[in-house]
Every structure is written in C-alpha cells, then in structure tokens.
C-alpha positions as CSV (number, residue, x, y, z in Angstrom):
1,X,-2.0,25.7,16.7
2,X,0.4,25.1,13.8
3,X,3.4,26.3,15.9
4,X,2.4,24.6,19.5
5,X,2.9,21.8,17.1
6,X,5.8,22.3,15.5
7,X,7.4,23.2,19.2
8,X,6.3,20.2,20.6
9,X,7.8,18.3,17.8
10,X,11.2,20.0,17.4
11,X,12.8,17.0,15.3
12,X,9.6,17.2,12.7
13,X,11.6,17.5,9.2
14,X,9.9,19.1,6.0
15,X,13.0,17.5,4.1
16,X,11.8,14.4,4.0
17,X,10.3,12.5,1.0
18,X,7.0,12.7,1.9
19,X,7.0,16.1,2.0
20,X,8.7,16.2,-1.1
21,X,5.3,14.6,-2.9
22,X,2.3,16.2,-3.8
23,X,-1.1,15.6,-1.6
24,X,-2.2,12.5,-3.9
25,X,1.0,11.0,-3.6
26,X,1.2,10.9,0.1
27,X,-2.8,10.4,0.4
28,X,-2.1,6.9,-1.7
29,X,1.2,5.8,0.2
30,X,-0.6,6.4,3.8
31,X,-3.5,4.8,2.5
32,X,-1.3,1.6,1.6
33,X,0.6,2.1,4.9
34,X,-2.6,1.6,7.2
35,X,-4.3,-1.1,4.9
36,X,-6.9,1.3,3.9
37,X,-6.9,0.5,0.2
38,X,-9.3,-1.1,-2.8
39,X,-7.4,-4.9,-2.7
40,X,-10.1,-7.8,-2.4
41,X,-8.9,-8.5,1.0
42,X,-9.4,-4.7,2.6
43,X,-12.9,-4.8,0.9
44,X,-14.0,-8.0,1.6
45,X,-13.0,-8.1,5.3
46,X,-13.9,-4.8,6.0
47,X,-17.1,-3.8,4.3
48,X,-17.6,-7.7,3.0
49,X,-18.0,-6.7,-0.6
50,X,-17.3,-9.2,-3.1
51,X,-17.6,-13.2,-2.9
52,X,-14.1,-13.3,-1.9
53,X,-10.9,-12.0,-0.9
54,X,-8.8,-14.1,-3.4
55,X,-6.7,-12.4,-5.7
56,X,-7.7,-12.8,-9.6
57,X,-4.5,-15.6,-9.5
58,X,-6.4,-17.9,-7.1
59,X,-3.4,-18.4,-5.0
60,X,-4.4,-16.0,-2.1
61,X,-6.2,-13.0,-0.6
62,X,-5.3,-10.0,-2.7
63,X,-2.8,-7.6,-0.3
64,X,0.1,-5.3,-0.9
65,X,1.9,-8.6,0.2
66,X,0.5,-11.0,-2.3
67,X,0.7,-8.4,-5.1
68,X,4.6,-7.4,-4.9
69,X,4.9,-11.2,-4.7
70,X,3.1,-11.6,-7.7
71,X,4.9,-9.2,-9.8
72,X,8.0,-10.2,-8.5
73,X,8.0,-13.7,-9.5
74,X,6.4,-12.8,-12.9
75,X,9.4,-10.6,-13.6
76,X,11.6,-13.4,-12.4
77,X,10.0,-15.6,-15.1
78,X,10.1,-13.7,-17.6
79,X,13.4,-12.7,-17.2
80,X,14.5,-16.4,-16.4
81,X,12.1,-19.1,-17.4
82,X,11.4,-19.9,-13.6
83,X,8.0,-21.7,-12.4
C-alpha cells in the first residue's frame, strides 16, 4: 500500500518541514490547522462545554485568531505604550 501511494503521489516531498518534526509536533499543528483544538470556541460549539465561548479577555470567542491578536497587541503595548 505504502508504495501505490507514493506512486500515485510522485511530487509527495519528505523534505519538507513537517516531516522534519516529531509526531507531537505535527499532531498539534494539524490539530490547529482543522480547528480541532481545546480554545473555548472549538469546545463550546462543538461538544457545548463551558457557559461560553468568550476568551478569558471578554472581547471575543477564544480562536487561533483572537489569540495571535491578543498577543500581538499585548507585545505592541508593551513594547510601545499603545491602547
């Protein structure tokens, strides 16, 4: 089976980074890829755990999104004072 595979996909590259990782690594970053992860808003829409989906900020539903937002303008004020 391994190499109908790998004939059927001929431009398949084992050089890439994901490759590169080890299993928990790539198990995380595909779990974060398909929104199957343990933010508010995966658990509360999906398995409606928790009273809500809001992030621990108040601001809006905890995802990937709102959380690189978050850090991002956190660095930005500590670094610069912004609001």
């Amino acid at each position: 089976m391994k190499e109908r595979w790998k004939t059927r996909h001929p431009h398949h590259s084992t050089q890439d980074g994901i490759h590169q990782m080890e299993r928990k690594g790539q198990t995380s970053l595909f779990r974060l890829r398909n929104d199957q992860n343990r933010l508010k808003a995966h658990l509360y829409k999906t398995y409606n755990i928790g009273h809500t989906d809001l992030c621990s900020c108040g601001e809006a539903a905890e995802t990937l999104e709102h959380k690189e937002t978050a850090r991002i303008k956190e660095c930005l004020n500590s670094r610069f004072g912004a609001s």
